[in-house]
C-alpha atoms as one frame of an Amber mdcrd trajectory, in Angstrom:
protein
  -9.863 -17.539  -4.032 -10.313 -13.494  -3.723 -12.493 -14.392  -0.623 -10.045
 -16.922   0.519  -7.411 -14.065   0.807  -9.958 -11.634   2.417 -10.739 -13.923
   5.034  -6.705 -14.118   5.974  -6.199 -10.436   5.502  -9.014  -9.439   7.795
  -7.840 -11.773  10.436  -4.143 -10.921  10.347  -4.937  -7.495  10.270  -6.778
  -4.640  12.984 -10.035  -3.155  11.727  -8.348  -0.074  10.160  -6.762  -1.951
   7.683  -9.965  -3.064   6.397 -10.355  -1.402   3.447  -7.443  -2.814   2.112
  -8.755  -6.082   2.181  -9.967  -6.695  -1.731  -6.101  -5.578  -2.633  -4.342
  -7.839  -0.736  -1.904 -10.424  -1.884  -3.245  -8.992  -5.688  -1.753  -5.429
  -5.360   2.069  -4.433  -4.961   3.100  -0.746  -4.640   6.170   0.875  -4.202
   6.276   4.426  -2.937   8.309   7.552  -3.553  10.080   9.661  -1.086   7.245
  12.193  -1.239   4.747   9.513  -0.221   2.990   9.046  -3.971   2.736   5.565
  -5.121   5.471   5.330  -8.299   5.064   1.643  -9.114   2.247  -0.799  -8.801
   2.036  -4.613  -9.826  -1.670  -5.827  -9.982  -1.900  -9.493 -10.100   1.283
 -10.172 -11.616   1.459  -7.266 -14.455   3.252  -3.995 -14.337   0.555  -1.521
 -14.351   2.126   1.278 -15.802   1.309   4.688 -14.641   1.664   7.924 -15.538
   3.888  11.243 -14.670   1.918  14.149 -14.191   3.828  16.259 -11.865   4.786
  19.941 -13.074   3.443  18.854 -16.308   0.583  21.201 -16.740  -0.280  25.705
 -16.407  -2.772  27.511 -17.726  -6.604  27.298 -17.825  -8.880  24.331 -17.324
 -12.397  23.519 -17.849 -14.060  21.186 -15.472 -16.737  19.716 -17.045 -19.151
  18.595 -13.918 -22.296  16.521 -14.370 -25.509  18.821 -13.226 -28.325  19.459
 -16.033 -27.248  22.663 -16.645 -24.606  21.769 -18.805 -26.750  20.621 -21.651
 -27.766  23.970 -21.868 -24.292  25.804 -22.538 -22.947  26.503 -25.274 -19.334
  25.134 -25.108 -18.562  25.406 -29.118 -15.135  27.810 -29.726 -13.950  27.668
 -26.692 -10.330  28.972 -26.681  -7.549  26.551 -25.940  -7.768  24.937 -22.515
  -7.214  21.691 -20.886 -10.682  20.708 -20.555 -11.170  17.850 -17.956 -14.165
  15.634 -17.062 -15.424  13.674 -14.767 -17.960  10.758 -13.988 -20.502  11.081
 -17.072 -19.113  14.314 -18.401 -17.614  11.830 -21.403 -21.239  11.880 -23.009
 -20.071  15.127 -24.437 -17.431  13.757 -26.180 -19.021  14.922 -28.836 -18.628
  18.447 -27.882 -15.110  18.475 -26.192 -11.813  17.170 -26.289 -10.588  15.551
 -23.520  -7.409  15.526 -21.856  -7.927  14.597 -18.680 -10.283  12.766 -16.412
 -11.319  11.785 -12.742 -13.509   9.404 -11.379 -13.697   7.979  -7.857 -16.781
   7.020  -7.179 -16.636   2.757  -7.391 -20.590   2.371  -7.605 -20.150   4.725
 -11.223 -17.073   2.213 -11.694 -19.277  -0.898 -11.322 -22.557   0.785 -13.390
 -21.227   3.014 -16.035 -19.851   0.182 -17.840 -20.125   1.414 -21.653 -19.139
   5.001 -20.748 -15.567   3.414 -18.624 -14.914   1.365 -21.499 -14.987   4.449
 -24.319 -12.866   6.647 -21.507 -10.548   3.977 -20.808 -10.283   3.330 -24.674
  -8.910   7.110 -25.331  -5.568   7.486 -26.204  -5.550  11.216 -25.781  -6.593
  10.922 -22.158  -5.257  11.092 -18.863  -7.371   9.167 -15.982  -6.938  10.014
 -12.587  -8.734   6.916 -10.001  -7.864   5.349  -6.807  -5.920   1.470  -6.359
  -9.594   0.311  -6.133 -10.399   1.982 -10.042  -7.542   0.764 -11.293  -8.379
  -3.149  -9.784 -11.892  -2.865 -10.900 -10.894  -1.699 -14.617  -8.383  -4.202
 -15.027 -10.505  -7.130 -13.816 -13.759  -5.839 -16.239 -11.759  -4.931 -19.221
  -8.181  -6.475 -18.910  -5.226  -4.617 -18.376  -4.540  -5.096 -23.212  -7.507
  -3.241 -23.472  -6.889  -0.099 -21.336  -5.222   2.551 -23.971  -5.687   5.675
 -21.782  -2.868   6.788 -19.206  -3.863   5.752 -15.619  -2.835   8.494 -12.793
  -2.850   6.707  -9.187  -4.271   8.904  -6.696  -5.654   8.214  -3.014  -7.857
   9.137  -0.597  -6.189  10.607   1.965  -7.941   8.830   5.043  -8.013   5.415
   3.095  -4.234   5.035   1.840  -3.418   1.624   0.534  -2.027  -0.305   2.852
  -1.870   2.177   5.804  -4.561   2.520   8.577  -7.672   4.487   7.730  -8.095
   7.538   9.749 -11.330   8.253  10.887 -13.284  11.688  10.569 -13.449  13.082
  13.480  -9.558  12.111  13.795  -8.916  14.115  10.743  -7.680  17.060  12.196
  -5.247  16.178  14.776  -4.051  13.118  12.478  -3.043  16.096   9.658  -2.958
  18.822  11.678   0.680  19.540  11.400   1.127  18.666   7.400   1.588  22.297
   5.669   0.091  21.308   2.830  -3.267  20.627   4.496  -5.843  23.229   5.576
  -8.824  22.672   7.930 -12.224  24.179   7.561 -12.650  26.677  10.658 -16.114
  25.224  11.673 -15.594  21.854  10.592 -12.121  19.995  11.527 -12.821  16.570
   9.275 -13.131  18.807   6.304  -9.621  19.427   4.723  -8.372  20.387   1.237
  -4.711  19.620   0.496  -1.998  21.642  -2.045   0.477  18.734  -2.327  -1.701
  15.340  -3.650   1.177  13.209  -3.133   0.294  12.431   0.277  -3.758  11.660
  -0.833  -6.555  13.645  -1.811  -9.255  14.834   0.358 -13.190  13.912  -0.058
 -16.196  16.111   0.316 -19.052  14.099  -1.465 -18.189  15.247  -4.670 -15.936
  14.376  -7.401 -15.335  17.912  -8.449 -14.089  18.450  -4.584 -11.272  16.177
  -5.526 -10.600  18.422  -8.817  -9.636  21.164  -7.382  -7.124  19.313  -5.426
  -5.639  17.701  -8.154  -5.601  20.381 -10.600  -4.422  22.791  -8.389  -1.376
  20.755  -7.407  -0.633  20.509 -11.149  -0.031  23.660 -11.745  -3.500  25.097
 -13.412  -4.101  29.141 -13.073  -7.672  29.669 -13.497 -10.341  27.166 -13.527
 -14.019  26.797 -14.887 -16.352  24.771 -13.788 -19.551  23.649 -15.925 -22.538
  21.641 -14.407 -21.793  22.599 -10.831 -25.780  23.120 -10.276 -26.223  21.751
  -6.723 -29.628  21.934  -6.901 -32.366  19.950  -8.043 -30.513  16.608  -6.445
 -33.460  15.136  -7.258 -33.264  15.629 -11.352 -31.218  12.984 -13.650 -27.917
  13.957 -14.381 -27.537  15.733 -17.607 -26.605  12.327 -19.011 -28.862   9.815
 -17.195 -32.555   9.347 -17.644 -35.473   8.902 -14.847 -35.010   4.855 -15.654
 -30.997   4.790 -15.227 -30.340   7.650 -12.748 -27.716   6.855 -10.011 -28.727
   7.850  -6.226 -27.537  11.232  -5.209 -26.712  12.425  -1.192 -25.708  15.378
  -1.963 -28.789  17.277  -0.707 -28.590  15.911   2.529 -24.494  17.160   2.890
 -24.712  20.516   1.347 -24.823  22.852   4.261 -22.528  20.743   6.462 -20.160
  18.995   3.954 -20.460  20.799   0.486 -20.557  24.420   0.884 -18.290  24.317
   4.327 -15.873  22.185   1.895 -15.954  24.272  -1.559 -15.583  27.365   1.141
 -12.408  25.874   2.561 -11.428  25.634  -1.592 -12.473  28.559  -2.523 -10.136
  30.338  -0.018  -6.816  27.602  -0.376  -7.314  28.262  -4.452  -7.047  32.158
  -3.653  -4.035  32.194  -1.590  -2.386  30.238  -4.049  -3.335  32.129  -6.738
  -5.821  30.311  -9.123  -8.851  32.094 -10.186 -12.294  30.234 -10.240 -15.329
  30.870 -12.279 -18.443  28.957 -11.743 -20.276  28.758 -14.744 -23.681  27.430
 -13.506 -25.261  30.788 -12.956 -28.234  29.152 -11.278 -26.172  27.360  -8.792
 -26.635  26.629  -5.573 -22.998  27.998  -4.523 -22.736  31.268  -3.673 -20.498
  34.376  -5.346 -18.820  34.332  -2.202 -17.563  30.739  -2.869 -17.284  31.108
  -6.901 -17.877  34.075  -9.075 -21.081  33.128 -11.372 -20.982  34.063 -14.783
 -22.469  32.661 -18.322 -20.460  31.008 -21.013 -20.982  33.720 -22.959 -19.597
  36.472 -20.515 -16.165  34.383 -19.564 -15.884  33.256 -23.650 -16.517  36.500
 -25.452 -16.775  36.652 -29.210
């Protein structure tokens, strides 16, 4: 039947609806007057989802995925809101999380047993696109999901609005003063107000800063952000299970152009960033580097 459907939407629709097509009749939104999806029916059920504007300050600890992180020591840290993404829930163990962002579908559709303990935490606030939200009800049901589920978008790929392409990015957003451009690179953008979609760079933790800047964080850390060694497992995977990686390929013209565009939007607004991968491929200039133990003192 799902194909059915697909097969009317694409031909009752142009090309830049496309991506659109899996939702469609399944998915009903309604929209505030800032833009943000506020309501959303999925195949007949109230999906309920959660406030999160204005509702956070204060320090957070991004917990990214790169090997170093197995190495840090992240035992009595002080109180922060410590937020993971992808794999990060492996150290479970080791933190407490409150909140939690993943975007990538193919981690969605692979990473069953790790989806189904986030999804299954009480204490935690998930932030994922329409398409998430779709694919976690129609794995796990809608009963079995007891975390809160945060609605975000891609800003080029709204629901039910016409993609806009890359190289269109710039004069498509170019007068939104939320949104700044990178100098040398006009599809790269990084917006202050997520209400009107989130802007990607390759990486998860691109989308991070975005979000956790809009609600309301101070200072950020950032654990795992390696960017090197693309090659290497993630800190959770193994050589047998290991998920492709194209970052390597996108870090001079996507990643560092795009964390240098952050870096700067983060300043002005007044939230300090420490990178706690000393080894990492990111400069000082992006991030200040420092240890665990230097930004955590005893």
């Amino acid at each position: 039947m799902s194909t059915f459907f697909k097969q009317i939407y694409r031909y009752t629709r142009p090309r830049a609806y496309r991506h659109n097509e899996n939702l469609w009749p399944f998915c009903h939104i309604t929209r505030g007057s800032t833009g943000e999806i506020t309501h959303l029916r999925y195949k007949g059920q109230s999906v309920p989802l959660a406030e999160w504007r204005h509702r956070y300050s204060g320090d957070a600890l991004i917990t990214a995925t790169g090997p170093s992180i197995k190495e840090m020591d992240l035992a009595g840290l002080p109180p922060m809101t410590v937020v993971g993404v992808n794999g990060a829930y492996a150290l479970k163990d080791r933190l407490d999380f409150q909140l939690y962002i993943i975007v990538d579908m193919s981690f969605i559709d692979r990473r069953t047993n790790v989806l189904q303990a986030i999804i299954a935490d009480p204490a935690v606030t998930l932030f994922t696109t329409l398409h998430g939200i779709a694919r976690i009800i129609d794995r796990f049901t809608l009963a079995a999901v007891r975390c809160r589920l945060a609605l975000i978008e891609e800003a080029c790929y709204r629901i039910y609005q016409p993609k806009v392409a890359s190289d269109d990015v710039g004069r498509h957003f170019g007068q939104d003063p939320h949104i700044r451009f990178s100098p040398n690179y006009p599809n790269i953008a990084f917006t202050t107000d997520i209400r009107s979609g989130v802007f990607d760079a390759g990486t998860v933790v691109f989308w991070a800063l975005q979000i956790l800047l809009f609600l309301g964080f101070t200072r950020l850390y950032i654990a795992g952000l390696d960017m090197t060694n693309f090659h290497q497992p993630r800190f959770y995977e193994t050589d047998q299970d290991k998920l492709p990686s194209f970052l390597a390929e996108k870090f001079a013209t996507l990643i560092v152009p795009a964390f240098t565009l952050a870096s700067e939007v983060l300043q002005q607004n007044g939230v300090v960033v420490k990178n706690l991968s000393v080894h990492s491929a990111l400069s000082n200039e992006i991030f200040e580097k420092m240890s665990v133990q230097d930004a955590f003192p005893r």
